[in-house]
Structure formats: structure tokens, C-alpha cells
C-alpha positions in Angstrom: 9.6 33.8 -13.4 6.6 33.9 -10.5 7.3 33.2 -7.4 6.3 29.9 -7.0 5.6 29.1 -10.7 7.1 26.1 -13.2 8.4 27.0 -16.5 7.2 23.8 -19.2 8.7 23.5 -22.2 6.0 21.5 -24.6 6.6 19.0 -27.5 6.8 21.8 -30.0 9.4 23.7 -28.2 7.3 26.0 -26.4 7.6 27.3 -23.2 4.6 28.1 -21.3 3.9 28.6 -16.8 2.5 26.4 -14.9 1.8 28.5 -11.3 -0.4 25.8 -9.7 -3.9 28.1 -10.4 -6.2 25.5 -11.5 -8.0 27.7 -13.3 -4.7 28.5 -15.9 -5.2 25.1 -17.3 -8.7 25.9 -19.0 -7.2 28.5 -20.7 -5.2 26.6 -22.8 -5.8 24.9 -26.5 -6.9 21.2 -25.5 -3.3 20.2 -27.3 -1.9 21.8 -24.4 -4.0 20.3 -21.7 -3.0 17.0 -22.7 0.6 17.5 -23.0 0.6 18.8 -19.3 -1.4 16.7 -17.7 0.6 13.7 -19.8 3.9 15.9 -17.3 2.0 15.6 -13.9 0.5 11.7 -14.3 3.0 10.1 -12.9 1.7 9.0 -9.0 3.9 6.5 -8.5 5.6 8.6 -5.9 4.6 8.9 -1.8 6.0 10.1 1.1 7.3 13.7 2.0 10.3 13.4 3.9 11.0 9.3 3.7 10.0 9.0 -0.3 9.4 6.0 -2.4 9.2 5.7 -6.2 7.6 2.1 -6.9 8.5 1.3 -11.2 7.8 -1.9 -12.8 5.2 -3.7 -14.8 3.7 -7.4 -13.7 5.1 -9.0 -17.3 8.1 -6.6 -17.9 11.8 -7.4 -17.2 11.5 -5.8 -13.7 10.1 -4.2 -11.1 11.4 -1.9 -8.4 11.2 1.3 -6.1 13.7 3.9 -4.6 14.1 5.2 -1.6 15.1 9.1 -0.8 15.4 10.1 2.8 16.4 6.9 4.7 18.4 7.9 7.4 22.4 7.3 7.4 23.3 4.4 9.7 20.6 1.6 9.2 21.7 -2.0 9.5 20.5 -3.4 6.0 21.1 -6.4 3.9 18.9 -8.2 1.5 17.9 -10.7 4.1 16.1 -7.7 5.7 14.0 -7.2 2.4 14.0 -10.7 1.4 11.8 -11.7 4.6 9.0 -9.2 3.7 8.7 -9.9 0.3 8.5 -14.3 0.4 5.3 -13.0 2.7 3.5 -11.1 -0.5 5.3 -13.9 -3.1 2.9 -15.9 -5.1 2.9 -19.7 -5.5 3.2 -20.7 -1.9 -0.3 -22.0 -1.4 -3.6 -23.8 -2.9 -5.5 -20.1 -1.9 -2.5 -18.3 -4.0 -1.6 -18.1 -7.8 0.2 -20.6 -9.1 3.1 -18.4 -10.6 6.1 -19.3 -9.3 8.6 -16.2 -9.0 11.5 -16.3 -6.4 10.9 -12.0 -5.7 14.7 -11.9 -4.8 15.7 -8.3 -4.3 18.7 -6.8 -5.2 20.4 -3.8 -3.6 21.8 -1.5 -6.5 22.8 1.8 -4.4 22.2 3.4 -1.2 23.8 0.8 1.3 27.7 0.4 1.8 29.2 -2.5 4.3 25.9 -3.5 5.3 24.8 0.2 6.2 22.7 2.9 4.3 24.4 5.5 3.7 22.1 8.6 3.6 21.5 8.8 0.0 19.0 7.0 -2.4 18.6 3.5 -2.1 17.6 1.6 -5.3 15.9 -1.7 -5.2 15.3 -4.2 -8.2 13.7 -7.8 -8.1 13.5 -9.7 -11.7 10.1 -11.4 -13.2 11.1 -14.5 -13.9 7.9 -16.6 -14.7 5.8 -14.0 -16.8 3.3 -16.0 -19.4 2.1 -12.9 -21.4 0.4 -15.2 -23.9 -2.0 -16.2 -21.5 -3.6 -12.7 -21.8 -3.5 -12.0 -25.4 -7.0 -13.1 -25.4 -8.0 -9.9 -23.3 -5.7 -6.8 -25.4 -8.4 -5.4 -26.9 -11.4 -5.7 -24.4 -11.8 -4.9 -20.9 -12.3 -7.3 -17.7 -15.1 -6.8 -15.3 -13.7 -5.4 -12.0 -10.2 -4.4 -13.6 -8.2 -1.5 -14.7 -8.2 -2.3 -18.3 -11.0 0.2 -19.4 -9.7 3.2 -16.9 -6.0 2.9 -18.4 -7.2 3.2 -21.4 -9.6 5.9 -20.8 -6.5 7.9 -19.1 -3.7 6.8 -21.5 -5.1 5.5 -24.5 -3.1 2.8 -24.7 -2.2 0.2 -22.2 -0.1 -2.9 -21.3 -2.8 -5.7 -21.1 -0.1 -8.2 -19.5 -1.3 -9.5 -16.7 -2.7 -5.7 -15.5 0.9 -4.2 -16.5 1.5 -1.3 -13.7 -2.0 -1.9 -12.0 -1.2 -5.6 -11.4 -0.6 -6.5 -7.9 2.8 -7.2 -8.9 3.5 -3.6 -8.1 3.2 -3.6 -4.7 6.9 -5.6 -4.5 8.7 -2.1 -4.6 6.6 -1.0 -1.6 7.0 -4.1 0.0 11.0 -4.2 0.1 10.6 -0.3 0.9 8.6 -0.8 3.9 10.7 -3.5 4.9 13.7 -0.9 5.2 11.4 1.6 7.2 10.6 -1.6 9.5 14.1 -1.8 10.5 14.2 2.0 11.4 11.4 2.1 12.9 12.9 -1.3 14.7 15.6 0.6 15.8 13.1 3.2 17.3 10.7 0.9 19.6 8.0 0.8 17.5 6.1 -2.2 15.9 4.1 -3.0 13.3 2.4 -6.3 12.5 -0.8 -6.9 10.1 -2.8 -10.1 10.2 -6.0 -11.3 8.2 -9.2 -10.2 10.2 -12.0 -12.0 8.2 -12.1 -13.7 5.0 -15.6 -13.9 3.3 -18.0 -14.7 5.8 -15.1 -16.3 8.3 -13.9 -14.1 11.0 -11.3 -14.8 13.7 -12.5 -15.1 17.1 -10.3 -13.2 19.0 -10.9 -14.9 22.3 -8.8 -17.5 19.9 -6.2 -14.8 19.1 -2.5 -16.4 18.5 0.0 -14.1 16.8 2.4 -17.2 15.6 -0.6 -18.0 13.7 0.1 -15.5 11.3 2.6 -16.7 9.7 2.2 -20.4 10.2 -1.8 -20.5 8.2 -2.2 -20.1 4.6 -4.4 -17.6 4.9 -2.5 -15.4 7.9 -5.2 -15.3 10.4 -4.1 -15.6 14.1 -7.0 -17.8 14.8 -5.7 -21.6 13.6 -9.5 -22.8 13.5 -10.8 -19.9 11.4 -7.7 -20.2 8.9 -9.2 -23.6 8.3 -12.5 -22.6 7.8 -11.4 -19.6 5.6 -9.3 -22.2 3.6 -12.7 -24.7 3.4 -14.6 -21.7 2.2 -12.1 -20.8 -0.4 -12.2 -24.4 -1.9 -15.8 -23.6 -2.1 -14.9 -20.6 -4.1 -13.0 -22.0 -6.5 -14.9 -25.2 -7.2 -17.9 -22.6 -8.1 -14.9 -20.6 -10.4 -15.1 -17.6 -8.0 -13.4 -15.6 -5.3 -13.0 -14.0 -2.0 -12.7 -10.6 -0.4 -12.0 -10.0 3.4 -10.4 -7.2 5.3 -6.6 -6.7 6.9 -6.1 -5.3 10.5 -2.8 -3.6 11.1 -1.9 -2.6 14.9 1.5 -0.4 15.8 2.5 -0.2 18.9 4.7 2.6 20.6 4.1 5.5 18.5 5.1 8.0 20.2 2.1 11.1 20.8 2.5 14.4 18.3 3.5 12.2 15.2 1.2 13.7 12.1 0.1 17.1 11.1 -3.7 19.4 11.9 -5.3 19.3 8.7 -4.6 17.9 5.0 -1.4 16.0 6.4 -3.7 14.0 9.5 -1.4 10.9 10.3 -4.9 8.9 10.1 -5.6 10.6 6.6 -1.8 10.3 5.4 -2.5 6.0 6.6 -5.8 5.9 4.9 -4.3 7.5 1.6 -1.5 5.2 1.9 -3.3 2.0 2.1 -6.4 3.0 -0.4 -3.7 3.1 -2.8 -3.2 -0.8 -2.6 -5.0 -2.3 -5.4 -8.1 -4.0 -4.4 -9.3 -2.3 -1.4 -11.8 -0.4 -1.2 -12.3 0.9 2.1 -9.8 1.5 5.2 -11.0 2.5 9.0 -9.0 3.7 11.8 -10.0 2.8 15.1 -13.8 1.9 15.8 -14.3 3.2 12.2 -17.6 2.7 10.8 -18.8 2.0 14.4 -18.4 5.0 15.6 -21.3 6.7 14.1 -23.9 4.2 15.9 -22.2 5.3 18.8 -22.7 8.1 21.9 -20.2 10.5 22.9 -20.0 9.5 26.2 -19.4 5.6 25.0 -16.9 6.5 22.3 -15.2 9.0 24.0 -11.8 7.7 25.5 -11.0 8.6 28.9 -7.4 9.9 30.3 -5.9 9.3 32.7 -1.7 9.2 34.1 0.7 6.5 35.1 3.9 7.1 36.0 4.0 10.5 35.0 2.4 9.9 31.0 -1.0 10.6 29.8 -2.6 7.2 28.8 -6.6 6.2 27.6 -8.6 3.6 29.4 -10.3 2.8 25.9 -9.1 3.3 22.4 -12.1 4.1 20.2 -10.3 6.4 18.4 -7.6 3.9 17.1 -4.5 6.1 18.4 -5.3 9.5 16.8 -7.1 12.6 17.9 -7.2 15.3 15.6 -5.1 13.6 13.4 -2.1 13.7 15.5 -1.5 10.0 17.2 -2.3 10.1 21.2 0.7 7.1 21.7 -1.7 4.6 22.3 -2.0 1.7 19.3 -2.6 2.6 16.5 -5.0 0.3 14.8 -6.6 0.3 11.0 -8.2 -2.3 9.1 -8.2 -2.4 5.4 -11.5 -3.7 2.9 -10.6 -5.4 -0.1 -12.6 -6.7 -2.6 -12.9 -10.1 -4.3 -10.5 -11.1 -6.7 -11.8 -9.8 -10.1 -9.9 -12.5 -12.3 -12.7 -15.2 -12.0 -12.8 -18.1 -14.7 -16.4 -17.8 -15.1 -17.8 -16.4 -18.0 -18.6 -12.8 -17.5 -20.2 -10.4 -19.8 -18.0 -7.3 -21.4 -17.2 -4.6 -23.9 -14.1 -4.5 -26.5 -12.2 -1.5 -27.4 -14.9 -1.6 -30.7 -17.3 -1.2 -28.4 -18.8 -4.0 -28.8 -21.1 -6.3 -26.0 -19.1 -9.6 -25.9 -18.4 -12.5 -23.4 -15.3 -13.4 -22.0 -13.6 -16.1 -19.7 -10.4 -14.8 -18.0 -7.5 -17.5 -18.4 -4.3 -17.5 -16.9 -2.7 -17.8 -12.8 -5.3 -16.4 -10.3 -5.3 -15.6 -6.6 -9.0 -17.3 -5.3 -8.1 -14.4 -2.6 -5.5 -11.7 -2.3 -6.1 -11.2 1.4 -3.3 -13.1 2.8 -0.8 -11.7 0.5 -1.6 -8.2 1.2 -1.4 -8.5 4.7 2.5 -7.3 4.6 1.6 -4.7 2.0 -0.4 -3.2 4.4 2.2 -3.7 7.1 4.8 -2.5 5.3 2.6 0.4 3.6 1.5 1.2 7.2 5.3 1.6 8.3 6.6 4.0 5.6 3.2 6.1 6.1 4.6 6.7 10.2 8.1 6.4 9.1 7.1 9.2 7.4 5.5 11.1 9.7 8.2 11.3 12.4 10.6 12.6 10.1 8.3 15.3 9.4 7.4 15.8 12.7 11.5 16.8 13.4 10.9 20.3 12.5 7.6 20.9 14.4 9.6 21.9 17.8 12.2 24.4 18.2 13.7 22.4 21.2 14.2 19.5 18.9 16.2 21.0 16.3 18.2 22.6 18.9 19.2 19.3 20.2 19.4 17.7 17.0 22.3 20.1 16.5 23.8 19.8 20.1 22.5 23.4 20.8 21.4 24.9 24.1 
């Protein structure tokens, strides 16, 4: 075998090499192409050194994820988990689906007298209040602003039920994940909290900025006055059988300078990848973001200066990275997510016949996800720096000489 290359046994016993050239896989028989890239289409697996593997469909038995590389030594239970997922839960509010599911998360492996013990942790939570019937009327033709057509472009077959693996349900594995690398990076000083920035055409005003007012609104702005204008808006929404986008902020605090790699591996590319992945956004920026290009240098720039023998910024433009290693000052992204596709007004569409028909979505229906992916992107946000600091182990000699009590 190659240095470097895969040996891949095919369907028709076979054996052919994989050796990561792009250019071997136009070379084969289209048979083959599809039975490799049906090998490699998983993606339901992120991190490097702290790894999840979300599983699960919104109307199967189950959903889960499983954690490789948490450190030995963590204090866990699932009252730790249990916490982070009621925040992403449905039924809770009149601005959230009515499906009523409990989300309560089992520990199967990985954690011994309240500890984890170094090797994989395997979480599962139960569906409990699936009604697949209420989308047999959509199996064979695709809703506006979903996944439907795509999965069955890629796959050629899909499960319609409820959105199967694209639903939002999904993001309960990397919810109860995150919530394990919030208590490591707990145990390390660091903080991450996520809050609803704007809703629609309602934004917070900061001046107006109270933190308890997360978790105490519906809609988990830290602005009590916006929250009820947000929620009067929504009404609005779904009176006129519509929906709501908004966008997510996410601040952590205490990240140490050096965490995240040069080039492909940025820590602000690794957050963006990381939080693009959560269904329904559609765009992330870190720091000033967008604003940035109206800008000058000499405005955006952020000034140095020291205190008490540390470098510190005057400003934060940059939103805690430079050169996509974080600078220790916050680090601060906000996420763009669309309106909730699932509307109950008629909407023109396409069957798998291909043939121009119109449809009207039934079934349980966020008017807005907004509030309840504020902890995905916490949580999402925490295993992306989690990460990134156990990567970042290896990058000094010095540190793996004291890792291993070495001088």
C-alpha cells in the first residue's frame, strides 16, 4: 500500500485505492464513484482532538451523539446536560412548536461515579411525541425553503418525517455535547453565553442590556422591552401564517491568546464552520463582521497596549482573533438565521413527478427558531474552542515538557 493511501473494498468484492488525489476519482466507472462517495457522506462528525458524532432522526426512536477526547476527570451528571438541552426543548412557549418532548438525556458510557473517564462518552435522549402522519402529505414533493429536494438529489431517497436527519431535532446531540465541553471549559475560566440579538425588525437596545433576561423572556433577548416587542411582532407573524428570522450573538470571555491554527484551521474559520452547520443560518460574523469593510484602517484597527504585565486592546473590532489565532480579548460572533420555512400558507412546489403543484405544510411549527438556537450556538461555540485548546497542546515544546513533568 501507498504511503498515505486507503484500501476500499466495493459491493462486488473489489478492492480498489483511494490516495486522497481528487483527480483518481474521475477515473473510475460511474458505478464506482457512487459507491465511494456513498463511503465518505457521512458529515455527521466535527472536531479534531475533542470529536462529536451527532446520530438521530426528528421522528425515529432516538437521537444522540458521542464524544471522543473528553478529558479524564470532569465532574458530570445528567443534570449538567439536562440544563442545556430544556433551553433548545420545544413546547415551552406560544413563539415555539407545540410538540411536547421531555429531551431527557441519558448517559450510556464514558462517565463512572459522577466522573468521565477518558474514554468515549455516549449520549441518547428518546422521541417521545413524534406524529409522522402529520407529514405523509409532503413524502413525495418537496417544501419551499427545506432539505427535501437536496436529500433526495444526494441520496435518492429520504426520510420525509418531520425533515428526518436535517430537522432541527438534530442539534440535541450537539447540545448535550457542548454542555459537557461547558463544564471543561468551566473548570478552565472561560465563559460562554449566547443571547438573541434581534428578531425580525426588533433589536435589543443595549443601553437596556440585562443578562438575567436571557433566560427569563420567551424569546431570550437580554432587553425585557424588546422581548415583548419581538413576541408582539411574532403574534403578527402567525396571525398572517408566517414566520421570523433574527440573528444570535455569542460572547466568550477568558480565552486565553494562541488558541487556533495560521491558515485552514483559523479558530474564527473553525467557529464560522461550526455554527454554519446549524440548520437555518445562513450567515455568521466574527467581530465587526460585515462592518468592517465600510471601515478605515486606522478606525478598525485595535490598539495595544499593557497592564499589569499582559498585552490587552483598547477596542475589539476584530472580535478576539487576529490571524486566526484569538488575541485573549472576547471573543464575539453573531449568527443569521433565516425564517422558519414551515409556514401554513399555501406555497407553490414541485413533486418527485415533477410536477408544478401547491402545497400547505401541516403539522407543529416554530413561528421562529431564534430563541431555541441560542444554546446551539452556545454550546456549538464551546466545543469549537474546547477544541481548539486541545489542539493547541502540542504547538509548544515547553508545554509538553511540563505536561509530562519534564525539565
Amino acid at each position: 500500500m501507498m504511503p498515505g493511501s486507503l484500501h476500499i473494498l466495493l459491493a462486488d468484492g473489489r478492492k480498489i485505492r483511494y490516495n486522497h488525489s481528487i483527480t483518481l476519482l474521475f477515473v473510475w466507472k460511474k458505478q464506482e464513484m457512487q459507491e465511494i462517495w456513498r463511503i465518505f457522506m457521512a458529515g455527521s462528525t466535527f472536531g479534531r482532538q475533542f470529536q462529536i458524532t451527532t446520530w438521530g432522526e426528528s421522528h425515529g426512536e432516538a437521537l444522540g451523539v458521542v464524544i471522543d477526547g473528553c478529558p479524564a476527570g470532569v465532574s458530570l451528571t445528567p443534570l449538567h446536560i439536562q440544563e442545556y438541552l430544556d433551553r433548545r426543548k420545544p413546547g415551552q412557549s406560544s413563539i415555539a412548536t407545540p410538540r411536547k418532548e421531555n429531551d431527557a438525556v441519558s448517559i450510556l458510557s464514558g462517565v463512572f461515579s459522577g466522573m468521565t473517564t477518558g474514554t468515549p462518552i455516549s449520549l441518547i435522549v428518546y422521541n417521545t411525541s413524534g406524529k409522522s402522519g402529520d407529514y405523509a402529505d409532503i413524502a413525495s414533493c418537496y417544501r419551499p425553503g427545506h432539505a427535501d429536494y437536496t436529500f433526495d438529489a444526494k441520496y435518492g431517497f429520504r426520510d420525509y418525517r418531520g425533515g428526518g436527519r436535517s430537522s432541527g431535532r438534530e442539534t440535541i446531540g450537539r447540545v448535550a455535547a457542548g454542555a459537557i465541553a461547558m463544564q471543561v471549559l468551566k473548570a478552565l475560566g472561560i465563559e460562554i453565553f449566547a443571547y438573541t440579538a434581534s428578531i425580525g425588525p426588533v433589536t435589543i437596545d443595549r443601553d437596556h442590556f440585562d443578562r438575567a433576561a436571557i433566560l427569563a423572556t420567551p424569546t431570550a433577548m437580554p432587553d425585557f422591552a424588546a422581548s415583548l416587542e419581538a413576541q408582539n411582532y411574532l403574534a403578527l407573524c402567525m396571525e398572517n401564517s408566517d414566520s421570523a428570522g433574527g440573528v444570535v450573538e455569542c460572547i466568550a470571555k477568558h480565552v486565553p491568546a494562541g488558541i487556533g491554527e495560521p491558515v485552514f484551521d483559523k479558530l474564527d474559520a473553525a467557529l464560522a464552520k461550526a455554527v454554519m452547520s446549524i440548520g437555518g443560518v445562513k450567515a455568521v460574523e466574527i467581530g465587526d463582521g460585515i462592518t468592517a469593510a465600510l471601515a478605515n484602517g486606522s478606525s478598525n484597527n485595535d490598539s495595544f497596549y499593557m497592564e499589569n504585565g499582559t498585552v490587552k486592546k483598547r477596542t475589539n473590532h476584530a472580535g478576539g482573533t487576529l490571524g486566526g489565532i484569538s488575541d485573549g480579548s472576547d471573543i464575539i460572533l453573531r449568527a443569521h438565521i433565516k425564517p422558519t420555512p414551515s409556514i401554513f400558507s399555501k406555497q407553490e412546489t414541485v413533486n418527485a413527478s415533477g410536477e408544478n403543484i401547491t402545497i400547505q405544510i401541516k403539522g407543529r411549527h416554530d413561528p421562529v427558531i431564534v430563541p431555541r438556537a441560542v444554546v446551539v450556538v452556545e454550546t456549538m461555540a464551546a466545543i469549537t474552542i474546547l477544541d481548539g485548546m486541545l489542539c493547541n497542546l502540542s504547538a509548544k515544546l515547553d508545554t509538553i515538557k511540563q505536561a509530562y513533568g519534564i525539565k
